[in-house]
N, C-alpha and C positions, 0 to 999 in steps of 0.2 A: 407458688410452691410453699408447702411446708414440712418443716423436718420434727421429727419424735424428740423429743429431752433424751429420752436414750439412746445413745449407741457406744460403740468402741474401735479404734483403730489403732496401723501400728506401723511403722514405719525404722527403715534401717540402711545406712550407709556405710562405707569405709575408707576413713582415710588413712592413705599410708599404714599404721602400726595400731592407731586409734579406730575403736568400734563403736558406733554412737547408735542408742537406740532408744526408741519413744513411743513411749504407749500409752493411747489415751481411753478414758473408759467414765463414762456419764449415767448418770439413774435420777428419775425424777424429784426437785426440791422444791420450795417456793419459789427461794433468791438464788443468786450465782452463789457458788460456795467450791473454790477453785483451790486445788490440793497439790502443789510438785513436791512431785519425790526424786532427790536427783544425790550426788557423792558432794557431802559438804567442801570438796574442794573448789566447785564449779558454782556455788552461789551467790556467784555475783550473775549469773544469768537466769537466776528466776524470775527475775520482775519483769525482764523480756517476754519469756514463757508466755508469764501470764499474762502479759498487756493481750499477749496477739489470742491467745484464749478469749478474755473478754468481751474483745471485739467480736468473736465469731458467737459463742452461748450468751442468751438473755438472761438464762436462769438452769439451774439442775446442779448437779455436787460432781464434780468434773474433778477424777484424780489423772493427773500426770505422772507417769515412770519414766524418769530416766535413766538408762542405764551406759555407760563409758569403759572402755573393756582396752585398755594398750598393751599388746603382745610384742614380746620382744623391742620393749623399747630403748633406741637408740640413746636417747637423754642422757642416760643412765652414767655418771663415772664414778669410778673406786680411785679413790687417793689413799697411798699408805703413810703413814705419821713414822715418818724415819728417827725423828729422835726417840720417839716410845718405844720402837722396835731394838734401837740400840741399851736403848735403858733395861729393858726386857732379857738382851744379849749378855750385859754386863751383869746383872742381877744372877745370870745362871749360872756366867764363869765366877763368882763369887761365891756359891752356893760350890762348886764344884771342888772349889780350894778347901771351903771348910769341911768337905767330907774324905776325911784322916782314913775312914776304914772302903773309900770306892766302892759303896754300896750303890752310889746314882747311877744310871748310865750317862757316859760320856756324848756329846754331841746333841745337837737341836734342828732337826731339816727344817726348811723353808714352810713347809706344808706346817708341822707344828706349831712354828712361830706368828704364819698368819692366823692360827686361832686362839690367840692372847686376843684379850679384849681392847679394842679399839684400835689395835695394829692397820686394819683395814678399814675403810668407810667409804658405804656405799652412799652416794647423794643423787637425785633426779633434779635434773635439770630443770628450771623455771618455766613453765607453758605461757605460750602466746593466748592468755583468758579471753582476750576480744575474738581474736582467731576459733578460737573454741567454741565460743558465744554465735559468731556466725554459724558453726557448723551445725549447733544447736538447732540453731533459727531453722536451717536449712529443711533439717530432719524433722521436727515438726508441723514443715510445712506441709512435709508427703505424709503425716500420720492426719496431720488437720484433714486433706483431703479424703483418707480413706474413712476417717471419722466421719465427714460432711457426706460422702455419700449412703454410710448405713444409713447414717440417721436422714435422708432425702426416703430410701428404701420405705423406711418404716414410715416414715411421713406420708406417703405416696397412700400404701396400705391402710392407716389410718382414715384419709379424707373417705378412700374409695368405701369403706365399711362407713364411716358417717354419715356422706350420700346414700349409701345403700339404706339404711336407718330411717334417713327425713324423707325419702321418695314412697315409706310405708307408712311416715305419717303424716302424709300429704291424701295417701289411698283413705286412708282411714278419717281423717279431717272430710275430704268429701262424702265417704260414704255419712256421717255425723248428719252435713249441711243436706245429705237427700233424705235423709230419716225425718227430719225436724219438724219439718211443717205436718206429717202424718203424726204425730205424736199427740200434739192436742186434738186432733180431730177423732183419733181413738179414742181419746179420753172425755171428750164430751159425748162421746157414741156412749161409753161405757156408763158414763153420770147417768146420762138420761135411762139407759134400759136399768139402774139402778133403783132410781127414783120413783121409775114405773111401776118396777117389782114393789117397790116398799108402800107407794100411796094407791096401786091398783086401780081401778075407774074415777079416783079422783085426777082432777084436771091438774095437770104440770105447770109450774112456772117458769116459762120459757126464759123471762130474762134473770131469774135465780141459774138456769142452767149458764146463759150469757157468763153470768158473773164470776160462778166458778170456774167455765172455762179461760175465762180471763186473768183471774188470780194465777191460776194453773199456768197458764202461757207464761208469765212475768217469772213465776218460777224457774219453769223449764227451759228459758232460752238459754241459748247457747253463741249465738250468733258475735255478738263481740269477742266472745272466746275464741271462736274460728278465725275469726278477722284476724287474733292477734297470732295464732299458731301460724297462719299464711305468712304472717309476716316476720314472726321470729324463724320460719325457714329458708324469708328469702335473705333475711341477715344471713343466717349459715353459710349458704351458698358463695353470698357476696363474701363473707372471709376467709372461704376456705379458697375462692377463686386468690384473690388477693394474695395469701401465705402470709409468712413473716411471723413474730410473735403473735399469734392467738388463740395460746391455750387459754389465761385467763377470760378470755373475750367469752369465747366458747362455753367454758366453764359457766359465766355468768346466763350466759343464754339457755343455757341448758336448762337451767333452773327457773326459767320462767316458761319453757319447755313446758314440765311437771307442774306446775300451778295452774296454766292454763287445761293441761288434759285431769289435774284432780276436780277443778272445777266443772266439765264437763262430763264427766266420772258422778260426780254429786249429781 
């Protein structure tokens, strides 16, 4: 089996109040080059993230989104600061004494009072990060999945258009090896009615023609070049049978692929 450097998945849970979601998304690179994007409150679980990343991609630019979303959370308490509230109280009936001509209005509702600064204060409660961290892992694992099977998709596609590719140049390598051996024998055909035309009733020398067509053959073979196109196809096959990392491999072979068909091309 093998999988594309590209793909993308996506994955999403609920717990309780907390919304955790993971979306993974890859495009082809050299090396591994692994990106999480997650709410700096939660990074102490990136290195997690990424370990299990690692282990699945050899290589490609692999960003991670994390996304955490808590509706209506519980955690949540409001402590009101009684003595600033009272100090706030006392400040007003003071304020109220010193105005001689009852320009203020009198009284303070509850409502008022708690929007004096600091009167109230909202604090969240401290998260279980290990806990989190699990939930993390969790989520991941269902986005790794949906990611591992695009990219198996594309993999699939891939081999099948590659086979499809070497099976037309495996057509063509043989039609090459049926052509060959006709090729010098046309070409000393053509020497000789050549040589006829240009020396006319003078007598030919047969082994001058021998010779040319022998330089000519050493020229024109091909035959070690076929040998090696058979053989860098049946490597092909063999890796693509196999799976696992072999873009590179591929890549490499490829290229000796085009060396051998420019040299038979020449």
């Amino acid at each position: 089996m093998i999988r594309s450097i590209t793909g993308y998945g996506r994955a999403q849970r609920v717990y309780g109040s907390r919304t955790v979601t993971i979306e993974l998304r890859s495009v082809n690179n050299r090396y591994l080059d692994c990106t999480v994007k997650m709410p700096r409150a939660y990074i102490s679980a990136e290195d997690a993230l990424k370990g299990r990343i690692q282990a699945l991609v050899a290589r490609g630019k692999v960003d991670v989104f994390v996304t955490v979303v808590s509706a209506g959370d519980k955690s949540v308490t409001v402590t009101v600061n009684e003595p600033l509230a009272k100090a706030y109280l006392e400040a007003l009936y003071q304020l109220s004494q010193l105005d001689e001509r009852k320009q203020l209005q009198e009284g303070c509702t509850i409502t008022e009072l708690a929007r004096f600064p600091d009167v109230l204060t909202a604090e969240k409660g401290e998260e279980d990060l290990e806990e989190l961290k699990e939930q993390l892992l969790a989520v991941l694992e269902e986005a790794v999945d949906d990611f591992s099977a695009m990219r198996t998709r594309e993999g699939d596609k891939l081999r099948d258009d590659i086979l499809g590719r070497a099976g037309r140049i495996e057509e063509l390598v043989a039609m090459v090896e049926e052509r060959s051996p006709g090729i010098v024998a046309d070409y000393r055909a053509r020497l000789s009615a050549k040589m006829a035309e240009v020396l006319q009733n003078t007598q030919i020398d047969e082994s001058r023609i021998l010779t040319e067509a022998a330089i000519y053959a050493d020229k024109v073979a091909v035959d070690e070049e076929t040998v090696r196109l058979k053989s860098h196809l049946s490597q092909l096959r063999q890796m693509l049978s196999q799976g696992g990392a072999v873009g590179r491999k591929l890549d490499f072979l490829i290229q000796e692929f085009n060396r051998e068909a420019n040299t038979i091309g020449s």
